[in-house]
N, CA, C and O of each residue as an XYZ file, in Angstrom:
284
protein
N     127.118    119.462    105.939
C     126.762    118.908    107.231
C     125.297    119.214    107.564
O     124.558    118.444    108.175
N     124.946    120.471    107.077
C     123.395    120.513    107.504
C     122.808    120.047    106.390
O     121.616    120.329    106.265
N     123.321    119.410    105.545
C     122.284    119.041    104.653
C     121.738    117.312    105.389
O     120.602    116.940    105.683
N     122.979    116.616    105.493
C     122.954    115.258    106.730
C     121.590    115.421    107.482
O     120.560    114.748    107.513
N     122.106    116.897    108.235
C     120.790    116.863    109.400
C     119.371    116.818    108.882
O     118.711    115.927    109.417
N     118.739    117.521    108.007
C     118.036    117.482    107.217
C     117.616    116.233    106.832
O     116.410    116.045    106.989
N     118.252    115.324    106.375
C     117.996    113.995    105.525
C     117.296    113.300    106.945
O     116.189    112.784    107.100
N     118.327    113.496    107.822
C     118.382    112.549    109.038
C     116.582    112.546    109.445
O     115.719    111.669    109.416
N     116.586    114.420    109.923
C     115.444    114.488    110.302
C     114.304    114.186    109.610
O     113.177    113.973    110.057
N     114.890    114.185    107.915
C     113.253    113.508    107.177
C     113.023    112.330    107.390
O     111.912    111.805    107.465
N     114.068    111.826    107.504
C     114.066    110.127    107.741
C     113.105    109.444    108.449
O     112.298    108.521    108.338
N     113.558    110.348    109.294
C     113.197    109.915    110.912
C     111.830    110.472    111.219
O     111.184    109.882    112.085
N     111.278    111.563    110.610
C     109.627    111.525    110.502
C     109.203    110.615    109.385
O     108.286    109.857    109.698
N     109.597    110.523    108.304
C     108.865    109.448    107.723
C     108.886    108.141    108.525
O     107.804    107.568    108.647
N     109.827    107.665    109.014
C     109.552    106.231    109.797
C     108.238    106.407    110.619
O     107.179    105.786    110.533
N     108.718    107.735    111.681
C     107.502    107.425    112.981
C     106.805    107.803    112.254
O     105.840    107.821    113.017
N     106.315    108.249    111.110
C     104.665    108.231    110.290
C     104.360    106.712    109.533
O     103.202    106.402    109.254
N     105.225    106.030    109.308
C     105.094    104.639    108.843
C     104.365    104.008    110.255
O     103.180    103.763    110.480
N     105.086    103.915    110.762
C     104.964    103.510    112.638
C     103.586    103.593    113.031
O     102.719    102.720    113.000
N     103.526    104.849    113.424
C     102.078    105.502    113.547
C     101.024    104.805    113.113
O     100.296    103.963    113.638
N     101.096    105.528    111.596
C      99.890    104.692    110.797
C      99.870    103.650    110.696
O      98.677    103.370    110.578
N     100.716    102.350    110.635
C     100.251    100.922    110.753
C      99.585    100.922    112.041
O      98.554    100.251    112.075
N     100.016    101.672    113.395
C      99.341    101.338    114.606
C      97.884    101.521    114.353
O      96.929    100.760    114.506
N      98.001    102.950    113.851
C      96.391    103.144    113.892
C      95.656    102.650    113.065
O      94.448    102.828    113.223
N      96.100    101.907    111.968
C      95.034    101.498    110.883
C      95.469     99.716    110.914
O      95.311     99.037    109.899
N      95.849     99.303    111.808
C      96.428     97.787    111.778
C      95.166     96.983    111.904
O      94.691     97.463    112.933
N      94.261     95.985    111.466
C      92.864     95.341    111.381
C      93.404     94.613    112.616
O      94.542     94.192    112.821
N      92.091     94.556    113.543
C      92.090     94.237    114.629
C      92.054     92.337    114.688
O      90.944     91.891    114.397
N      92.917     91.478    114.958
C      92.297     90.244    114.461
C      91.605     89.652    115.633
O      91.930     90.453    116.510
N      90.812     88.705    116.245
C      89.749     88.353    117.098
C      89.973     87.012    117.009
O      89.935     86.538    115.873
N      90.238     86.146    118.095
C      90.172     84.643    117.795
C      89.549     84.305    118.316
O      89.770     84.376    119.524
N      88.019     83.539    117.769
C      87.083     83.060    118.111
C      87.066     81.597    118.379
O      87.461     80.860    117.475
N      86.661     81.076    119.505
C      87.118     79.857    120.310
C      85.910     79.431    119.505
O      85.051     80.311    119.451
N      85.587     78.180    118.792
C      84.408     77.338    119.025
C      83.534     77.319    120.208
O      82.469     77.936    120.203
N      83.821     76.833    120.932
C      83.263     76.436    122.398
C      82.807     77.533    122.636
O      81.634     77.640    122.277
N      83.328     78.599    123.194
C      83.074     80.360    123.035
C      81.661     80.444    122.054
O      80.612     80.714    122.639
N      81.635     80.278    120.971
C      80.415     80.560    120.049
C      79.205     80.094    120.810
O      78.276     80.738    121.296
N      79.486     78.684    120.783
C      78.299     77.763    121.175
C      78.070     78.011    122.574
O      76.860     77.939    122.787
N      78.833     78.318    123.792
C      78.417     78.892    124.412
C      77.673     80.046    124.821
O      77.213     80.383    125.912
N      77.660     80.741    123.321
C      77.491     82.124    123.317
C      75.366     82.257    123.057
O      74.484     83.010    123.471
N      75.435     81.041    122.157
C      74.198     80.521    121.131
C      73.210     80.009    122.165
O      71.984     80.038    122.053
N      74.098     79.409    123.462
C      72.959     78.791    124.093
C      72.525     79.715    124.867
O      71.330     79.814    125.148
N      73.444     80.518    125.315
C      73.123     81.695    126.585
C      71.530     82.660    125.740
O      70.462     82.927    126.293
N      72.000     83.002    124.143
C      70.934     83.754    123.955
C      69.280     83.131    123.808
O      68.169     83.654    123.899
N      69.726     81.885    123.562
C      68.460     81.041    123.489
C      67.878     80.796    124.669
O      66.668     80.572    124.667
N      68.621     80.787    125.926
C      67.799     80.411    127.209
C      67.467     82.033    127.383
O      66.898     81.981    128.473
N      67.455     83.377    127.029
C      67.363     84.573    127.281
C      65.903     84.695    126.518
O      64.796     85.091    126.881
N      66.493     84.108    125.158
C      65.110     84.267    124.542
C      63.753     83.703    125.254
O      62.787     84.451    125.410
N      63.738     82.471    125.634
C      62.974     81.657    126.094
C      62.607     82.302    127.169
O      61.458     82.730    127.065
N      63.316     82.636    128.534
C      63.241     83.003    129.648
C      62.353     84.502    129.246
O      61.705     84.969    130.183
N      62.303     85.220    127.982
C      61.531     86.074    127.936
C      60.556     86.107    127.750
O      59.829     86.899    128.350
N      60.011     85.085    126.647
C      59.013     84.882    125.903
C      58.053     84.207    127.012
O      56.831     84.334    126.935
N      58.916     83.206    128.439
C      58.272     82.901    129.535
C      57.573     84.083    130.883
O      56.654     83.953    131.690
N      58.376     85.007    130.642
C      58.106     86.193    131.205
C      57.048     86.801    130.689
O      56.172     87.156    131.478
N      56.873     87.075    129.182
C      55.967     87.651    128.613
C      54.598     86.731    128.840
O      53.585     87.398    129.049
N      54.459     85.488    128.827
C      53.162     84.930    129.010
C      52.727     85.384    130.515
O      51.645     85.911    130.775
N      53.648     85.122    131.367
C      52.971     85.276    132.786
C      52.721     86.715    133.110
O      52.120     87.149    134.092
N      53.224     87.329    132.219
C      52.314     88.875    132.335
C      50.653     88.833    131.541
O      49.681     89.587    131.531
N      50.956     87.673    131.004
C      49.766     88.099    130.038
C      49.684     88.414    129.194
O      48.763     89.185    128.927
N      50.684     87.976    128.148
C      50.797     88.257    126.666
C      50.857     87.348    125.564
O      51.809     86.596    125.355
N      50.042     87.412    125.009
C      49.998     86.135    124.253
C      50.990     85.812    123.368
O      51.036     86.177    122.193
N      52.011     84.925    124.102
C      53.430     84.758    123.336
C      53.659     83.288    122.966
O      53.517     82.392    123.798
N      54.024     83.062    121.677
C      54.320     81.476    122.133
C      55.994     81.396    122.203
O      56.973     82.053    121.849
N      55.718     80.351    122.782
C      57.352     79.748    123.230
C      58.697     79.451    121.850
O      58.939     78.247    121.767
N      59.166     79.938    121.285
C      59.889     79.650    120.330
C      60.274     77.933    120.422
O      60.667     77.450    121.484
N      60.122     77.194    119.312
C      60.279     75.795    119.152
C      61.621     75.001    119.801
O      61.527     73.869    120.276
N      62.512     75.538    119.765
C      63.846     75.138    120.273
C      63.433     75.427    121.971
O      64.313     75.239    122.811
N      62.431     75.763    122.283
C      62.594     75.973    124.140
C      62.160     74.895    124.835
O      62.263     74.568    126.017
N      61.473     74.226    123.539
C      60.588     72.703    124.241
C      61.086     72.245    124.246
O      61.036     71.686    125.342
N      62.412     71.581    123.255
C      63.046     70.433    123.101
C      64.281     70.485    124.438
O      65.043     69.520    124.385
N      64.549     71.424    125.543
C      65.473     71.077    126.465
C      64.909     70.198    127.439
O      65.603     69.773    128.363
């Protein structure tokens, strides 16, 4: 009978260590919307621009990255 208990209790830590470790090592997956991206692309490009516009009116001789003219 105590040998049962024994088994039981190995059992039963090996599972919650199966358990465990998939939690903690499970790859995180991320679903990236299209729309999301390209929204993402334009935001940094008007940041860029809006800086490089900042930087001239301080007085720095910056030029405008090519993609800022064409909006």
């Amino acid at each position: 009978m105590k040998k049962l208990y024994i088994i039981a209790i190995i059992l039963s830590m090996i599972t919650f260590s199966l358990i465990l470790w998939r939690q903690t090592y499970k790859p995180d997956r991320v679903d990236v919307d299209p729309a999301t991206v390209s929204e993402m692309e334009y935001y940094f490009k008007q940041k860029e621009c809006t800086q490089a516009m900042i930087d001239q009116s301080n007085g720095y001789d910056v030029k405008l990255p090519e993609n800022c003219l064409s909006d």
